[in-house]
C-alpha positions, 0 to 999 in steps of 0.5 A: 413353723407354728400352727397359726403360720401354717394357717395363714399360709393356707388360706392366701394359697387358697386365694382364687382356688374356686377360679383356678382353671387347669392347662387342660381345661384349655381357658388359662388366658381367658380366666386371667383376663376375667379375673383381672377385669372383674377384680382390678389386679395386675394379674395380666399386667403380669402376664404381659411381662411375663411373654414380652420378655420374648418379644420385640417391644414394637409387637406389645399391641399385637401380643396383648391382642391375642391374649386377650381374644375371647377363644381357648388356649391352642389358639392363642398359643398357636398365634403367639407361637407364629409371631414369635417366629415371624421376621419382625420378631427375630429382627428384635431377636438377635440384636444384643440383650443385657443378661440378667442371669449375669446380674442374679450370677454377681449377686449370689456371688457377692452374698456368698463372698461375705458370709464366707468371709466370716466361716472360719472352716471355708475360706475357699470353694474347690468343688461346685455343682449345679443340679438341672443344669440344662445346657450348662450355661448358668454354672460356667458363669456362677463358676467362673465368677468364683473363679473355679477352675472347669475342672472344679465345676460339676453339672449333672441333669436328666438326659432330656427335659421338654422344656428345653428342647435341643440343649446344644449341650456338648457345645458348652459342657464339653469343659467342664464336669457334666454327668446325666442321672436318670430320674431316682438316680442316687447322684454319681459323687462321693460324700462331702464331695462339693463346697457349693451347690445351686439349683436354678428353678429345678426344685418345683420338678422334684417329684421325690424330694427325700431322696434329691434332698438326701443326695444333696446333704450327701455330697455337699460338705457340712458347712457348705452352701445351697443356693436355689432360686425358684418361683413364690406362689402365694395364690392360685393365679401365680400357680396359673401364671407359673403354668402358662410360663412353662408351658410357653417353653413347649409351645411357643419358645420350643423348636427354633433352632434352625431359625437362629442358625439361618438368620445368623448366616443374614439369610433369612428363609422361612420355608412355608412347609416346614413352618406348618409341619413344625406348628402342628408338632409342636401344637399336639404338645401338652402339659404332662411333657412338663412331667411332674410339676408342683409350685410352692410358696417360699415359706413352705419351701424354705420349711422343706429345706429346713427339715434337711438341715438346711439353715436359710441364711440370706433370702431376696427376689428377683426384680424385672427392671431395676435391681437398687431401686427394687421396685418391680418383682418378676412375674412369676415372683422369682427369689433366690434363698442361700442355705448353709448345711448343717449335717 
């Protein structure tokens, strides 16, 4: 990459830098709305997406009333974390929702498919592994639209993350490979082990990337496929959008498990008690629980990869409503890159 993309790149990241607002300066929301109303962008537009993902679509009024209160962060935070656990919003939440990571699944796949077609050396996929793989969800499905067997399928992830609070791991991994590595582990495969390996929005938590990248060269076969889906951050109110995303997981999204095991059971009881002992625990979280946290463009992720030997090979975004007609690109623009290594 030359010296004058390297500028460009720069400076539109630098775009509302003087505006930006950290988590702990406790004013995100009321920044976004600022900045929306002063400047005409769809800055909390976005933003409403971004949270009614979560929602029942008859609270849109209710969400967009309190991100739009003129108060801190907590509060809002704490609100939307009582309407999100509210009976109206669970009502919403267990009648049945497309899955989009389904739809992201058939398209990778298909993309794979035709450049396989064409690779002389690899016409099939023995070994796949999915780094920060969570509960294991994603790679049972990448997996099984390949048509890999269990035993061919690979996870391995950290033993905890905050973000996800209780994965109900051994309810979905039991089935297939699944190895924990604590943070700086060398990954526990030998080399040339794997002919495709994911990572779905992991990347943006690497904090030693020579090493993981390393380790992924290691053990993927030369020839063999990268696929990594993360965020674009073009700006510093994608980088604060991305934040309030992941500190939703902690704040808001977090610590409801019970409730979904009692509404299931069509017995519904929200105990008065445990909801205020569970809204103090979860309000006394804070960003440094996300760890380490670094958001980038796609340009200068895709130059990090390259420095590996990683050559990009097919690059897209990931749509919120209609994926032909293309027509609205997520939130926190979300894409995915497919890489071939070229050891």
């Amino acid at each position: 990459m030359n010296e004058k993309m390297n500028e460009k790149m720069n400076e539109k990241m630098n775009d509302y830098k003087e505006e930006y607002k950290s988590p702990y300066s406790n004013l995100q929301f009321s920044t976004i709305c600022k900045l929306s109303k002063k400047n005409n962008i769809d800055t909390l537009s976005r933003l409403m997406t971004l949270i009614m993902k979560r929602f029942n679509n008859e609270l849109h009024d209710n969400v967009y009333s309190i991100l739009t209160k003129n108060t801190t962060d907590d509060i809002i935070y704490k609100e939307l974390y009582i309407l999100y656990n509210s009976y109206n919003n669970k009502i919403h939440k267990y009648t049945k929702r497309p899955n989009k990571n389904c739809d992201i699944v058939k398209i990778l796949v298909c993309y794979l498919r035709y450049f396989m077609k064409f690779d002389l050396v690899k016409k099939s996929v023995l070994n796949y592994l999915d780094v920060g793989a969570g509960n294991g969800k994603f790679c049972k499905m990448f997996g099984k639209e390949l048509k890999i067997e269990n035993k061919n399928i690979y996870g391995i992830d950290l033993p905890s993350f905050s973000e996800q609070g209780d994965w109900n791991r051994h309810e979905i991994t039991n089935d297939i490979e699944f190895k924990t590595i604590n943070k700086n582990d060398k990954y526990p495969f030998e080399d040339n082990k794997f002919d495709i390996i994911t990572m779905k929005m992991v990347f943006h938590h690497i904090e030693n990337i020579e090493l993981s990248l390393s380790e992924i060269s290691r053990v993927l076969c030369n020839d063999g496929y990268l696929i990594i889906i993360e965020h674009d951050v073009q700006n510093y109110l994608d980088y604060i959008l991305c934040e309030i995303e992941h500190f939703f997981y902690i704040k808001v999204f977090n610590k409801n498990y019970t409730y979904r095991k009692i509404y299931k059971k069509h017995n519904y009881v929200q105990n008065i008690k445990e909801t205020k002992e569970n809204i103090q625990e979860t309000m006394k979280k804070d960003i440094s629980e996300l760890g380490y946290v670094k958001f980038r463009n796609l340009e200068e992720t895709n130059q990090i990869f390259s420095q590996f030997g990683f050559n990009e090979l097919q690059t897209d975004f990931l749509y919120e409503n209609n994926i032909i007609e293309r027509n609205n690109i997520s939130p926190t623009r979300n894409y995915w890159t497919i890489y071939q290594l070229n050891k």
